[in-house]
C-alpha positions in Angstrom: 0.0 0.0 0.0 1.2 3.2 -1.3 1.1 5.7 1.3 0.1 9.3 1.0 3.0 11.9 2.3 2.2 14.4 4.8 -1.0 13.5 5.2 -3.3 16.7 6.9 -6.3 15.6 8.2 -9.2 18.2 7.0 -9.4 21.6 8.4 -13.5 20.1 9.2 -12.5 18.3 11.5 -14.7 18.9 14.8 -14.1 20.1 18.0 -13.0 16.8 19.8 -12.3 14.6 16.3 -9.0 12.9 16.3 -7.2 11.3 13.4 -7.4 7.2 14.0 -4.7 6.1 11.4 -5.0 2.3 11.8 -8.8 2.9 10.3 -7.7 5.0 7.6 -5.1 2.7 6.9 -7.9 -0.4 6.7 -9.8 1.8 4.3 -7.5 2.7 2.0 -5.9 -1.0 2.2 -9.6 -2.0 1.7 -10.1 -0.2 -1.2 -6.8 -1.0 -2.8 -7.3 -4.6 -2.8 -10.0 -4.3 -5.2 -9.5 -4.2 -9.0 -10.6 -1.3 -11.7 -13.4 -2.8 -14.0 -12.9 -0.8 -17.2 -10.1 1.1 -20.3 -7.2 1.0 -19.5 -6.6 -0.2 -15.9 -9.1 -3.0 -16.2 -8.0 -5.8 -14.2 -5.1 -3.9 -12.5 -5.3 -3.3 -8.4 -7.0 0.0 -7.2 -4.1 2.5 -6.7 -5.6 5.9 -4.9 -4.0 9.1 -6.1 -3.2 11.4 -3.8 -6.6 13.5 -4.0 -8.4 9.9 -3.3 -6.6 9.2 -0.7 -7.1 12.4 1.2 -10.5 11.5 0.9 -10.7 8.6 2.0 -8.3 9.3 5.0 -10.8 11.9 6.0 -14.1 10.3 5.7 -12.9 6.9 7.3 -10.2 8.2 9.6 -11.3 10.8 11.4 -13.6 9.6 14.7 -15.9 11.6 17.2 -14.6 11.2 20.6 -17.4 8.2 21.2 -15.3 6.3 18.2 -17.6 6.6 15.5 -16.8 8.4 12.2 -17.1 12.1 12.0 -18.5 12.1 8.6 -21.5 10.1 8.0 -22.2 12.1 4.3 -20.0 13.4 1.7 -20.2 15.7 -1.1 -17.6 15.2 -3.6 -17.3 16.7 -7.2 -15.5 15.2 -9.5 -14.9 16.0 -13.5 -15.6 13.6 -16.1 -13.6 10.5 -16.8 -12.0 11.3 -13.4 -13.6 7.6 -12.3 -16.1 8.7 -10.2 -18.0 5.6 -10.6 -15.2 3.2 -9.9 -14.4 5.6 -6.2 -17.8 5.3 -5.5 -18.2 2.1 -6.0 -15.0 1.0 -3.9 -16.0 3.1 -0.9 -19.8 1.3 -1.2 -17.9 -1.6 -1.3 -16.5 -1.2 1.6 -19.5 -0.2 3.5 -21.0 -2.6 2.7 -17.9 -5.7 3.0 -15.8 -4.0 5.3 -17.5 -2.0 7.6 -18.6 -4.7 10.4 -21.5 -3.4 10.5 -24.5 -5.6 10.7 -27.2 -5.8 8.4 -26.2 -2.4 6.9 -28.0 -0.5 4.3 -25.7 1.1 1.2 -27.4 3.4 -1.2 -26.0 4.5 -4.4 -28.1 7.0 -6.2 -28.2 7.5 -10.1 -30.1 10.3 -12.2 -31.6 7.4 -14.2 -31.7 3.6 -15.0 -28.7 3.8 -17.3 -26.6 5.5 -15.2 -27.5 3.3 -12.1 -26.8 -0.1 -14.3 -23.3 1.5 -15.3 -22.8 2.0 -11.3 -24.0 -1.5 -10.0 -22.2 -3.2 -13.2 -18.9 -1.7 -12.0 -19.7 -2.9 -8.2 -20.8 -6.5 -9.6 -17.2 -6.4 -11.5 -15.4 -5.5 -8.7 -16.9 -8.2 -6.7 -16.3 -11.2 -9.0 -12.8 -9.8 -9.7 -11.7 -10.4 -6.0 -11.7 -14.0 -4.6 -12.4 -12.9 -0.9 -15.6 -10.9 -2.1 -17.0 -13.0 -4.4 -17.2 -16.0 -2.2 -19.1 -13.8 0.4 -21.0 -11.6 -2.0 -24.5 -12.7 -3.4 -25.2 -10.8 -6.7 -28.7 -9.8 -7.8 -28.3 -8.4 -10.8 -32.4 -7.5 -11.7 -32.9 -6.4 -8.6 -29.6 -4.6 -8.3 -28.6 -5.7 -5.5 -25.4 -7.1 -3.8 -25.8 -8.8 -0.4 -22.5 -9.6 1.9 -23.5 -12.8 3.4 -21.5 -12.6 6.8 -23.5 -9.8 8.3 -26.3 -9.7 5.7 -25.8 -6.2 4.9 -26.4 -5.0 1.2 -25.5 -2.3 -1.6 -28.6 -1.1 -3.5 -28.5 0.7 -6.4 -31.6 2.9 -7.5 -32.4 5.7 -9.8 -34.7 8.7 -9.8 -36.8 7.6 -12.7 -40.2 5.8 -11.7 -41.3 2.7 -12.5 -43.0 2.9 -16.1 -41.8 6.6 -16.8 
């Protein structure tokens, strides 16, 4: 695992928040041991850049005093062909697979049914491209759905359009 230098935790951190680097570290490692999907770096591991990885140092590292995370919700822009959908994907993934939690409850929201195929097609990749996750990870492709076995917890993938529009 590639590490990032000098890494600042964000100047939104809260009153209280402190840096836990052994869960940023499980994140990142997390994310980086699954593989990119599509073009060019199909089939190769998840390396993050720099940028990535600040973000995902942030949202996974950095705890309330009680030990939780202080960011529950992110906003993140992100230009085209940037792979937005293969970050997002990766951090639902490991939600979702890597989290602990129990019976937890991933989203990921698309503008439409295209777009939210594209998005569950790329997690459904991921999943079958890594042994460990694809021997845990139930795939339900019409229902878009991906269920982690060991704690029954799921990534659900649904778009704005309505049924029949």
């Amino acid at each position: 695992m590639r590490k990032l230098k000098n890494y600042k935790p964000t100047k939104f951190k809260a009153k209280g928040s402190y840096y836990d680097k052994e869960y940023a570290d499980f994140a990142v490692a997390f994310i980086e041991s699954l593989c990119h999907t599509k073009g060019t770096w199909a089939g190769k591991w998840f390396e993050l850049m720099d940028w990535q990885e600040q973000i995902i140092r942030d949202l996974f590292g950095i705890l309330k005093p009680n030990g939780y995370r202080q960011f529950n919700t992110a906003y993140i822009e992100i230009p085209k062909k940037n792979g937005k959908s293969e970050l997002a994907t990766a951090v639902a993934l490991l939600l979702t697979c890597g989290d602990g939690e129990q019976r937890a409850e991933v989203y990921g929201a698309a503008a439409d049914r295209q777009q939210a195929s594209i998005v569950f097609d790329v997690a459904a990749d991921m999943v079958r491209m890594c042994p460990a996750l694809n021997k845990r990870v139930k795939i339900l492709a019409s229902q878009k759905r991906l269920i982690y076995e060991p704690t029954n917890s799921f990534y659900q993938v649904l778009s704005a359009e309505q049924n029949g529009s």
